[in-house]
C-alpha positions, 0 to 999 in steps of 0.5 A: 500500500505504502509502495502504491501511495508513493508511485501516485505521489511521483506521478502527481510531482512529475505532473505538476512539474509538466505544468509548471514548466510549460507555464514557463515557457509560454510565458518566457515566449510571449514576454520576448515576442514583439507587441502591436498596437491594435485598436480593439473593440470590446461588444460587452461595453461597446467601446473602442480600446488601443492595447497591444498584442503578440504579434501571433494574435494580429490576425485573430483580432483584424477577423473580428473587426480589430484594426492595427494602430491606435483609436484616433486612427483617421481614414483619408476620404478625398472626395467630398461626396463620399464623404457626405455620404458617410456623414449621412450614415452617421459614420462621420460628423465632420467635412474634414477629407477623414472619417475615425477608422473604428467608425467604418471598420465593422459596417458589414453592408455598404450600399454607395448611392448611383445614378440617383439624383436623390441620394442622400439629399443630392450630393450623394449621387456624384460620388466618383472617388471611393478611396477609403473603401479599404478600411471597411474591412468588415464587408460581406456586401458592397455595392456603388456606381462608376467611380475614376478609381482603376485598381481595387484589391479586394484583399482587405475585405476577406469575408465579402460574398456580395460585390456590385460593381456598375459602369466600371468604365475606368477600372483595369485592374481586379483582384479577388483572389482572397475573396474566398467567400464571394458568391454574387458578382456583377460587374457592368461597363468595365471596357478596360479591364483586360482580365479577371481571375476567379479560379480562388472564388470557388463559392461563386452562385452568380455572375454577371459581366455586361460590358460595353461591345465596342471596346472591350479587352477581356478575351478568355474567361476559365470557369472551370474551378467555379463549379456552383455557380448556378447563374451566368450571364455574359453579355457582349464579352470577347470570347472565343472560346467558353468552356462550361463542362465542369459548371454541374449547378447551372440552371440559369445561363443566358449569353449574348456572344459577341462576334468573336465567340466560335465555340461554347461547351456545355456538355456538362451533364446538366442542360435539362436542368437549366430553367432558363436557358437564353444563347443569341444568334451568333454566325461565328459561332460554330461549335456547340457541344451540349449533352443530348443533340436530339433534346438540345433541338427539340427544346432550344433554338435550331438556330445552331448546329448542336454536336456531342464533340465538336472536335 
């Protein structure tokens, strides 16, 4: 008995040990490991604090709203309007070409007012510089109108699923690579965008491109990885090629090919699925694969000359 009582007392002390030193450590690491200064929002008190941080944290506070820097911080708005526009909302109370980072930082939803005269009282309305965009950091749902910005970078919004852009006519650079939650995209008027990539955006439901079809520069467009969209529409886009096989989830899919397109596969296994189903004439395009000949003709334009294997 005695022997049993002194092995359950080893056990114990080594055990303590254990502990005791891996308190040690973490502690020993997290004293030497560099601070940051974030300005950190508590929901309990609903207020806005500076602290510093491990560095190792950084990312766990900037996911829930946190930003880097102290929280008098300011975001530079250069445009008047959008400005104004802020100060509708209620996120700013000054027109001073800055609005208090932290006021901005956790709006998930942000409709900018376009083409309508009425906006906000008028001003609204003629908006045409968004910079300070890149501090809304929260965003799952961002919409405006034609702006002279020409590069955006949607990186610093990583939870955005909703993205409207319209009359894009200045715009030549996109990237929404590490928008991995984006499902709804439209993009209207963007005459000068020469490509866009959506390979990472594999949660995308919709998309929407309607460009202008006199001068347009995007020329290949791969789906292939985007494999739920159940809605595509592409108007007057200068493909020549357009390779639908891997989209499974289609049911609704209307395209107005411009001149250039000669051939479109939608051999995906799927078209009797599709709801709405709308392809325009177009005399160069020549090859059109589908999954069934005799039922592509029985239920969609003869116009076409429907084949299982174009090649």
């Amino acid at each position: 008995m005695k022997k049993l009582l002194y092995l359950l007392f080893l056990s114990l002390f080594a055990f303590t040990a254990c502990e005791k030193e891996e308190e040690i450590i973490d502690f020993t690491a997290d004293k030497k490991a560099p601070k940051v200064e974030v300005c950190h929002y508590d929901a309990t008190t609903d207020r806005w604090e500076t602290i510093e941080i491990n560095e190792n944290a950084v990312k766990a506070h900037l996911n829930h709203g946190d930003f880097l820097g102290d929280c008098d911080r300011e975001t530079y708005v250069p445009d008047d309007h959008f400005e104004y526009f802020l100060m509708y909302e209620g996120y700013d109370d000054s027109m001073d070409n800055s609005v208090l980072t932290k006021n901005i930082t956790n709006i998930k939803i942000l409709d900018i007012p376009y083409d309508n005269p009425g906006a906000c009282g008028g001003p609204c309305s003629e908006i045409s510089d968004i910079t300070g965009i890149e501090d809304f950091i929260s965003l799952t749902d961002l919409s405006f109108g034609m702006v002279i910005n020409t590069n955006f970078d949607f990186s610093f919004a990583p939870n955005l699923e909703k993205l409207r852009m319209r009359e894009q006519e200045y715009l030549t650079y996109l990237d929404l690579s590490h928008n991995f939650s984006l499902s709804h995209l439209y993009i209207s008027g963007a005459k000068n965008l020469t490509t866009l990539d959506l390979i990472n955006n594999t949660a995308l439901l919709e998309l929407n491109l309607e460009i202008s079809p006199l001068i347009v520069n995007i020329t290949s467009l791969d789906l292939s990885n985007n494999t739920e969209i159940v809605k595509l529409i592409l108007q007057s886009i200068p493909l020549s090629t357009l390779d639908l096989s891997n989209n499974t989830a289609l049911t609704h899919l209307e395209i107005i090919p411009s001149p250039t397109m000669i051939s479109l596969n939608l051999n995906n296994q799927n078209n009797q699925n599709l709801s709405y189903f709308y392809v325009s004439e177009s005399p160069n395009l020549t090859c059109f694969q589908v999954d069934d000949v005799v039922w592509s003709i029985a239920n969609w334009t003869n116009y076409y000359t429907y084949s299982k294997n174009c090649y």
